[in-house]
C-alpha positions, 0 to 999 in steps of 0.5 A: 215522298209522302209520310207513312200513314198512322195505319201503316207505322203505329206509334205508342202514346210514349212516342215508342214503335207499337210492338217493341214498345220501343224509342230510337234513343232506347235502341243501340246499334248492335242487337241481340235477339233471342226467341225465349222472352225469359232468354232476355234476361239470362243475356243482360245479366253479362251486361256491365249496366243496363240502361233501359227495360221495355216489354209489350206483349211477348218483345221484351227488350233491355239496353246496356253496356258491355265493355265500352260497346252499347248493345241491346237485346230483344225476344222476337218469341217463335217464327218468322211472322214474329221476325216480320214485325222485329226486323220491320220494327227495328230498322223504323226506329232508326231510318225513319223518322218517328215525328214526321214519318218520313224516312231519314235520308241518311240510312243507318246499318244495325248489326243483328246477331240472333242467338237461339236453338236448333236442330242438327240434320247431321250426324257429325253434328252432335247436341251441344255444338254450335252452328254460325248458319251461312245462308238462311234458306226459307220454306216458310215464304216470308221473303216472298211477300216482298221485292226482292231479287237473287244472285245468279248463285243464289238461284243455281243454289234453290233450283238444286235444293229445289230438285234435290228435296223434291219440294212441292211448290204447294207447300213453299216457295224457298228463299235464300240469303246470307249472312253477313261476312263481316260478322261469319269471319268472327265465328269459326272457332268452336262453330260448325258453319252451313245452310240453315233451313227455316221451317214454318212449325216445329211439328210437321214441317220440321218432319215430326210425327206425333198423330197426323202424317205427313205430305212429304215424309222423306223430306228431312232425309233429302234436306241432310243429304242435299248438297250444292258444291261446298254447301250443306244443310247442317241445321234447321230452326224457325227463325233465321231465312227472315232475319237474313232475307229482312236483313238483306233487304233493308241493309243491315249486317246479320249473323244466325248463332243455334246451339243444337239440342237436338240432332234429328239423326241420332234422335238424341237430345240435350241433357242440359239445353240450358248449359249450351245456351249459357255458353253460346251467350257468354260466347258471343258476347265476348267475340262482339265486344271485341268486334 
């Protein structure tokens, strides 16, 4: 095995992974990300004691303690091209070995808990409920760049999405992952549970019309009535279908939480987004605490 050219893994003058402008020792093994930078310092503030601050760019990061459980939690801004570079970034830091850019013989497996916001694409849904997403299912083609195979399941699901939204093949190529069950099992009280579907913009590809029309208008109307045995669509955002599927690939243990602002079916949004945020947060940290 040869060491991973400078090119290729682009390590800071501190000895911190370019972008998170992070070492492996400033990094613990339970993650939080969220996309708002400021977003960083609204979770750390339910932190017991906070041991570390980075930022580069729009990643910022804080390491601390809650309870007894070392966490840290980090802003990966909007999309999954940002996801690309935080999940690649996060798993270098602890399988790779920073010093001889060689990858550790023994893997670690990091646990990856998103926290963010989202759409509803059900009525039954409403803004200021939360959603824990069962699958991350992607138009936004990330996962196509790499190898990576599907189940048997996982390939009957897309083929009916597929047929179902009559998706054009020039616009995406969909992908789908799951979350991990040991994390979902911990998020049923208090959350609505489906499919999340990652969108490649927040304007045309999420089916909002301001100046310019669209290629597919009835496409979100064939996303909230797609179903596949149990399975529904129940919410879509920019984010998730890329920490599922990097996740997968790179064996770590993932978990996409939204709090719905706006419910695209009612055509209402929240009247204080920042109070279900709040909560999702505080939430969450208590359930993982435990965990």
């Amino acid at each position: 095995m040869q060491a991973i050219a400078e090119s290729e893994l682009i390590i800071n003058s501190r000895g911190a992974i370019y972008h998170l402008n992070l070492r492996p020792e400033e990094l613990a093994p339970t993650i939080f990300t969220v996309g708002d930078p400021d977003r960083v310092s609204a979770v750390s503030r339910h932190f017991d004691t906070i041991e570390h601050k980075a930022q580069h760019r729009e990643f910022v990061s804080h390491t601390g303690y809650i309870g007894k459980k070392r966490v840290t939690v980090v802003s990966t801004g909007i999309g999954t091209d940002n996801i690309d570079i935080v999940l690649n970034e996060l798993d270098a830091l602890v399988n790779i070995d920073l010093t001889t850019r060689m990858v550790k013989p023994q893997l670690t497996h990091l646990t990856i808990i998103r926290m963010g916001t989202s759409g509803s694409l059900q009525k039954d849904i409403p803004v200021d409920s939360f959603v824990a997403s069962t699958h991350g299912l992607g138009i936004d083609n990330l996962l196509n760049f790499y190898r990576h195979d599907d189940t048997e399941e996982d390939n009957a699901l897309l083929q009916s999405f597929t047929t179902q939204t009559q998706l054009h093949h020039r616009l995406a190529q969909p992908y789908i992952s799951a979350s991990s069950p040991s994390l979902l099992k911990h998020f049923v009280d208090g959350f609505h549970q489906g499919i999340t579907v990652t969108c490649p913009g927040f304007y045309g590809p999420q089916g909002r019309v301001l100046r310019l029309g669209l290629n597919q208008p009835e496409l979100i109307d064939r996303l909230t009535s797609f179903s596949y045995g149990p399975h529904r669509i129940t919410n879509f955002e920019m984010e998730t279908a890329g920490i599922y599927g990097l996740g997968r690939l790179l064996g770590h243990h993932c978990l996409s939480l939204s709090a719905i602002v706006a419910n695209r079916i009612s055509k209402t949004f929240s009247p204080d987004g920042n109070k279900a945020v709040e909560k999702l947060i505080t939430d969450t940290l208590r359930i993982v605490e435990k965990l």
